[in-house]
C-alpha positions in Angstrom: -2.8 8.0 -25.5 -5.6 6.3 -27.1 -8.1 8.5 -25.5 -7.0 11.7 -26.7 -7.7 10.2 -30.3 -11.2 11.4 -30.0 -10.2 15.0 -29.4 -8.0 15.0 -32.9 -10.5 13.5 -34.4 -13.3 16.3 -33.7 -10.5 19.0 -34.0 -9.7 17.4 -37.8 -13.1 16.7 -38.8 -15.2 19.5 -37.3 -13.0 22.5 -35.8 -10.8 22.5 -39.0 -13.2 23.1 -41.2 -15.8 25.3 -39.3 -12.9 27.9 -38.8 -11.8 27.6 -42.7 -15.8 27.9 -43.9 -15.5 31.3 -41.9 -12.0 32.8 -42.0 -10.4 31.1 -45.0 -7.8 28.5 -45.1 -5.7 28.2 -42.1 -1.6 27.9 -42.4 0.2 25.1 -40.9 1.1 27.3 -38.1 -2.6 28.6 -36.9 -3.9 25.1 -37.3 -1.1 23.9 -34.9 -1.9 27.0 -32.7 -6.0 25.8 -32.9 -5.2 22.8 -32.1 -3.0 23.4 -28.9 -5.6 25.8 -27.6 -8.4 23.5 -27.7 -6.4 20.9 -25.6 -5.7 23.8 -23.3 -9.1 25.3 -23.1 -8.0 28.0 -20.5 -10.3 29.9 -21.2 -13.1 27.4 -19.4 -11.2 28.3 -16.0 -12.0 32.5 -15.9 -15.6 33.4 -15.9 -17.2 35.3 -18.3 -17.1 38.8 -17.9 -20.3 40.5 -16.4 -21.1 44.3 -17.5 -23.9 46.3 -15.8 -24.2 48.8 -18.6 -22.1 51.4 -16.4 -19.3 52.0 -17.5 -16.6 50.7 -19.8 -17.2 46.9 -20.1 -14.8 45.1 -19.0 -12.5 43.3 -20.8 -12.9 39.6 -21.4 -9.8 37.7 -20.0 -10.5 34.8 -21.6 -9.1 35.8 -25.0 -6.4 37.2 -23.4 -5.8 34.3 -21.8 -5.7 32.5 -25.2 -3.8 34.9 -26.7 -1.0 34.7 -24.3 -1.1 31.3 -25.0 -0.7 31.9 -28.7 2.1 34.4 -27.7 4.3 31.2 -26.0 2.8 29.2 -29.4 4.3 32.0 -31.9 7.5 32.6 -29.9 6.9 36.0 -29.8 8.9 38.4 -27.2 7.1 40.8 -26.5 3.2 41.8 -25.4 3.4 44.7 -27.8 4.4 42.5 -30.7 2.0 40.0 -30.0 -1.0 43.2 -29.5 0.4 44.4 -33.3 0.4 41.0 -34.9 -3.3 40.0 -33.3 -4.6 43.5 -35.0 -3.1 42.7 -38.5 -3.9 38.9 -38.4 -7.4 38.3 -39.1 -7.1 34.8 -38.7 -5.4 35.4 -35.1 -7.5 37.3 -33.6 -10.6 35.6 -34.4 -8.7 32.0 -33.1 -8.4 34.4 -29.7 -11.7 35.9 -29.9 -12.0 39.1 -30.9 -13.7 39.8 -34.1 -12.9 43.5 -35.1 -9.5 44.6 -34.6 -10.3 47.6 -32.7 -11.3 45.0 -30.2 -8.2 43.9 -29.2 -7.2 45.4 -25.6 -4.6 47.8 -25.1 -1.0 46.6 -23.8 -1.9 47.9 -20.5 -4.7 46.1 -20.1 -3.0 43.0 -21.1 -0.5 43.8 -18.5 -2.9 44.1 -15.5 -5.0 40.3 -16.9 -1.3 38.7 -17.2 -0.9 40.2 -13.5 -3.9 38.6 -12.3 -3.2 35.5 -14.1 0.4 35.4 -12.1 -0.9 36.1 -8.8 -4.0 33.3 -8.5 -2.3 30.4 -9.1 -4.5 30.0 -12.5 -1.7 28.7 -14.9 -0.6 25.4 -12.3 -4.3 24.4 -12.1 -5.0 24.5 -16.1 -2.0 22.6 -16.3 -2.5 19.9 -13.3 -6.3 19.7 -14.9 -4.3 18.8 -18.7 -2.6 16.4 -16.8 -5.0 14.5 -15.3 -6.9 14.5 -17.4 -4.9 12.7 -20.3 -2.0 11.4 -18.3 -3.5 10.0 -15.5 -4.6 6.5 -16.2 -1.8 6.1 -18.8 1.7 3.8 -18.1 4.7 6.5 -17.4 8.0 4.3 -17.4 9.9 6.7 -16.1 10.1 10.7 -15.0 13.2 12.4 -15.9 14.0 15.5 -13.4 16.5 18.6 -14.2 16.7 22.1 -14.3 17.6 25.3 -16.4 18.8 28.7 -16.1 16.3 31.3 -16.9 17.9 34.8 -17.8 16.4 37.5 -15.6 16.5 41.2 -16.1 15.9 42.6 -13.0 19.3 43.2 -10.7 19.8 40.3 -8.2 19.0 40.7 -4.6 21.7 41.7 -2.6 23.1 39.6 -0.1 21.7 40.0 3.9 25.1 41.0 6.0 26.5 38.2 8.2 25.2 39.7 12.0 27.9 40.7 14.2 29.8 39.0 16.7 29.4 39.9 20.5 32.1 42.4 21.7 33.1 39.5 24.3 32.4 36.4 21.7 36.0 34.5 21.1 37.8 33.6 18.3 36.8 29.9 18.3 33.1 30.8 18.8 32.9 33.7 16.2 34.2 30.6 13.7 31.2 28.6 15.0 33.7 25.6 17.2 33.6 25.0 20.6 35.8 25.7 23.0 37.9 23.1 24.9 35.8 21.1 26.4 32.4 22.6 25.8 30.1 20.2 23.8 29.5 20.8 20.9 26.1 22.2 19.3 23.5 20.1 18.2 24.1 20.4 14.1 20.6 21.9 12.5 18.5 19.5 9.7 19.5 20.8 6.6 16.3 21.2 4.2 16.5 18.0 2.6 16.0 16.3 5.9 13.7 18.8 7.0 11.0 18.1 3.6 11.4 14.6 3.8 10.0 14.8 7.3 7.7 16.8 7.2 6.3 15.9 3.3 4.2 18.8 3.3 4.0 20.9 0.0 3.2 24.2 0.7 5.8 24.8 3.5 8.4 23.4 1.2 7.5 25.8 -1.5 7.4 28.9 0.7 10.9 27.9 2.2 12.7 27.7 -1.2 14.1 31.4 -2.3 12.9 32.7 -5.2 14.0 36.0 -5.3 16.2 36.9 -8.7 19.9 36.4 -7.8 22.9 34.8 -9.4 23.8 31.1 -10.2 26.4 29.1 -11.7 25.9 25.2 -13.2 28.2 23.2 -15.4 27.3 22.9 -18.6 26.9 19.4 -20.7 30.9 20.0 -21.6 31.3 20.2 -18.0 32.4 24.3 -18.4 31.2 26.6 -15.7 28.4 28.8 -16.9 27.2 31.8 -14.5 23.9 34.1 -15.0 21.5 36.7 -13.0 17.5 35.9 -13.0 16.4 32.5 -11.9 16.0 28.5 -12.7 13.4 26.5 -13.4 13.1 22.9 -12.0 10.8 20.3 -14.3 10.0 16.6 -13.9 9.1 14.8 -17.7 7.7 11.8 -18.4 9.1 9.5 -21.0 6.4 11.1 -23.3 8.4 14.5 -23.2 5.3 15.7 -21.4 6.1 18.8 -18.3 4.6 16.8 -15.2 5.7 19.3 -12.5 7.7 22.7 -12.5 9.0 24.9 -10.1 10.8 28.6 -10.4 13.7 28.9 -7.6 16.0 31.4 -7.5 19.3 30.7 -9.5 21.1 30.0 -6.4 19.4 27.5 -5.3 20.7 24.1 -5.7 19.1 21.4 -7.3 18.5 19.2 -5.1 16.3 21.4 -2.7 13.5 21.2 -5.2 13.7 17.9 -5.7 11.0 16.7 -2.9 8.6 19.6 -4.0 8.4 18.1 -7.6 8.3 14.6 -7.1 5.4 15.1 -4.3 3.9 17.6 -7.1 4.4 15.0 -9.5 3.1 12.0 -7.2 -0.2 13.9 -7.0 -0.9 13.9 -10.9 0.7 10.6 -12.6 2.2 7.1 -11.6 5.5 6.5 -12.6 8.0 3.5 -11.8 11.2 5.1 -12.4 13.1 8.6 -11.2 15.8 9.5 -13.4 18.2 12.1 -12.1 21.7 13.2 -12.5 25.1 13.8 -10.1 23.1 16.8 -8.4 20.4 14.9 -6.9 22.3 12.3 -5.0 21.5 12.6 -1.5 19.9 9.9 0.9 16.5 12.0 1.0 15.6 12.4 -2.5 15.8 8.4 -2.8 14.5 7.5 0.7 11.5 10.1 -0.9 11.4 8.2 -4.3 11.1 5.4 -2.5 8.6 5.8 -0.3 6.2 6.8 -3.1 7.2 3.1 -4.3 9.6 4.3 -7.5 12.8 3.0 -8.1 15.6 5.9 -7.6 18.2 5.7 -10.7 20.6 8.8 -9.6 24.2 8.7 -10.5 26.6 8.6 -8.0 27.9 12.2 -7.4 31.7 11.5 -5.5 31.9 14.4 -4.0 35.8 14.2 -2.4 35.8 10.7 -3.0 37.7 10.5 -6.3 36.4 6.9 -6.6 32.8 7.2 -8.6 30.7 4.1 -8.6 29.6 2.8 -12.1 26.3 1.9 -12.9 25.4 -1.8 -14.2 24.5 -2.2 -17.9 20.6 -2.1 -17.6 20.7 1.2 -14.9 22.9 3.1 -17.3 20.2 2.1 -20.2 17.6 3.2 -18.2 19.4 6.5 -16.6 19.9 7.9 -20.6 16.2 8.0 -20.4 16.7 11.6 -18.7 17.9 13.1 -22.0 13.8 13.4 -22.3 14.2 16.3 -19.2 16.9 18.2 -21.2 15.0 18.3 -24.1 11.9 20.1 -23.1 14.7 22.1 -21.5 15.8 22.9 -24.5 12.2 23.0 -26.1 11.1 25.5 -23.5 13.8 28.1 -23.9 13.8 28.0 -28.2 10.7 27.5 -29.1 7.9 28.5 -26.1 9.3 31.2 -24.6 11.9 30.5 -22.5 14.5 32.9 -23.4 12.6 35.8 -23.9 11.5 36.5 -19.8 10.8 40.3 -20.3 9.0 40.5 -16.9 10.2 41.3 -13.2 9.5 39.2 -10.5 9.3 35.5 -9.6 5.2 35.4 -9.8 5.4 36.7 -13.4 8.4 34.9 -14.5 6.7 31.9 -13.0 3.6 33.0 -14.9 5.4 33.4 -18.2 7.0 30.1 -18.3 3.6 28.3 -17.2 2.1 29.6 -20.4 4.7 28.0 -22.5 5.1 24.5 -20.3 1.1 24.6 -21.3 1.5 25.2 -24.7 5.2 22.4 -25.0 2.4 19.7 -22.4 -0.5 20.2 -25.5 1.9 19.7 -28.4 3.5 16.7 -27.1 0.1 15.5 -26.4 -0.5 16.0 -30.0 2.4 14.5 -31.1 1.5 11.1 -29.3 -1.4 10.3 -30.4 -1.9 6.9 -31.4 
């Protein structure tokens, strides 16, 4: 983390007090705010807004962009709180860009930039830019990989009907078993097999669901918890940092996005270690680990078997390692956002969770720095 020291250092000695000389002293929490914003810089990926003198100029997205940002910072839950609080905080609104309150833009206009930002793909490349960036040539013992359940409100998609049987189809065959001596079908790759052969990242994401639906995951008491919206799947380093995430529906099991994030993950960082739980152990997922030369440490799920196998002394110390997952978990949901998804759709939801991975990816960042 040594390089990043130069960053702090011109945010302390230069941005700090350029911004007091002009607005006035900062609070704690706007100086954490500038400071997560200029690791970010989102704003360097949308152009600058070009006005022909026609017209109504156009809106400049990047301080939108930035003030979304500061929305996942401030844990606020709502655009409209975050349009009233930018037009009474001076300070605010000039760390997003606008000088005179009337400047701000209007909630719809908010709307149709956060739109845009959920539909291009904008939010994964700022963060896989932050990544490589300052993660890239640094050590990562291990990456910790787990998911969460993000509350939807939307109603859940309804369930396709099962098609229906042929008028002369028999018993046996309507079950799916073959008759008496008839050979049986060939049985069909499930999609584990099917992503570890074929290793290729954008088929695996567009064969995941990710429509809103319900889901059901034991808890860390090992109680049964059920909701309707969607879950989010995240690989973190040891340093608490977000390497790679991934918005399924709540459905979906674990496991399926397992290959998607670690080939995700393989493209940004190098890591020695994969740290995953009971969910997560299938043949695939470590043949996959493996062949990106990691070491799989996955405890053994028995399934039937009511025999469980016990890890050794030094795997088990290195398996509690993927606490560091649940934590920006838990980081995510109370304090950038994560439980207050008051958007429809898997692109927005998507969307609105990437601006608070971004801003939870710059603050441990901060935190780290040596």
């Amino acid at each position: 983390m040594c390089a990043f020291s130069p960053i702090w250092r011109r945010i302390q000695s230069t941005l700090f007090p350029r911004i007091e000389e002009t607005l006035g002293p900062l609070t704690d929490e706007q100086k954490k705010l500038v400071a997560i914003l200029e690791v970010v810089l989102v704003e360097n990926f949308l152009p600058q807004p070009r006005w022909g003198a026609n017209g109504r100029p156009p809106e400049d997205r990047r301080f939108i962009a930035r003030a979304f940002v500061a929305k996942a910072v401030l844990n606020l839950p709502h655009t409209r709180g975050l349009i009233e609080r930018l037009r009474s905080d001076t300070n605010l609104r000039s760390i997003c860009g606008w000088q005179r309150r009337q400047d701000v833009p209007s909630e719809s206009s908010f709307s149709r930039a956060f739109a845009a930002f959920a539909h291009t793909g904008l939010l994964a490349e700022v963060h896989a830019h932050l990544i490589k960036s300052h993660l890239s040539d640094s050590f990562i013992g291990h990456i910790a990989r787990d998911s969460t359940a993000i509350e939807g409100r939307e109603r859940p998609k309804a369930k396709e009907p099962a098609p229906e049987p042929a008028p002369n189809e028999s018993p046996r065959a309507k079950r799916g078993r073959p008759r008496k001596g008839e050979t049986p079908m060939p049985k069909a790759p499930s999609r584990l097999e099917t992503q570890a052969a074929t290793m290729n990242l954008e088929a695996m994401l567009a064969d995941l669901p990710t429509a809103c639906d319900r889901g059901c995951k034991k808890n860390s008491q090992g109680f049964v918890e059920t909701w309707t919206g969607y879950k989010a799947h995240l690989d973190v380093s040891d340093g608490g940092h977000v390497i790679s995430f991934l918005l399924t529906s709540a459905s979906v099991h674990d496991s399926q996005a397992a290959i998607p994030l670690a080939l995700t993950s393989h493209r940004l960082v190098t890591n020695s270690f994969d740290l995953m739980d009971a969910a997560y152990d299938a043949p695939a997922i470590r043949e996959v680990s493996r062949r990106f030369g990691h070491i799989p440490v996955i405890d053994h799920n028995p399934r039937r078997s009511r025999n469980k196998q016990r890890m050794d002394a030094e795997t088990a110390r290195l398996y509690n390692g993927r606490s560091v997952a649940e934590r920006a978990n838990s980081q995510l949901k109370d304090n950038f956002g994560g439980r207050t998804v008051r958007v429809r759709g898997a692109a927005k939801v998507s969307a609105h969770l990437w601006f608070g991975i971004l801003a939870l990816t710059a603050s441990q960042l901060l935190r780290l720095i040596c």
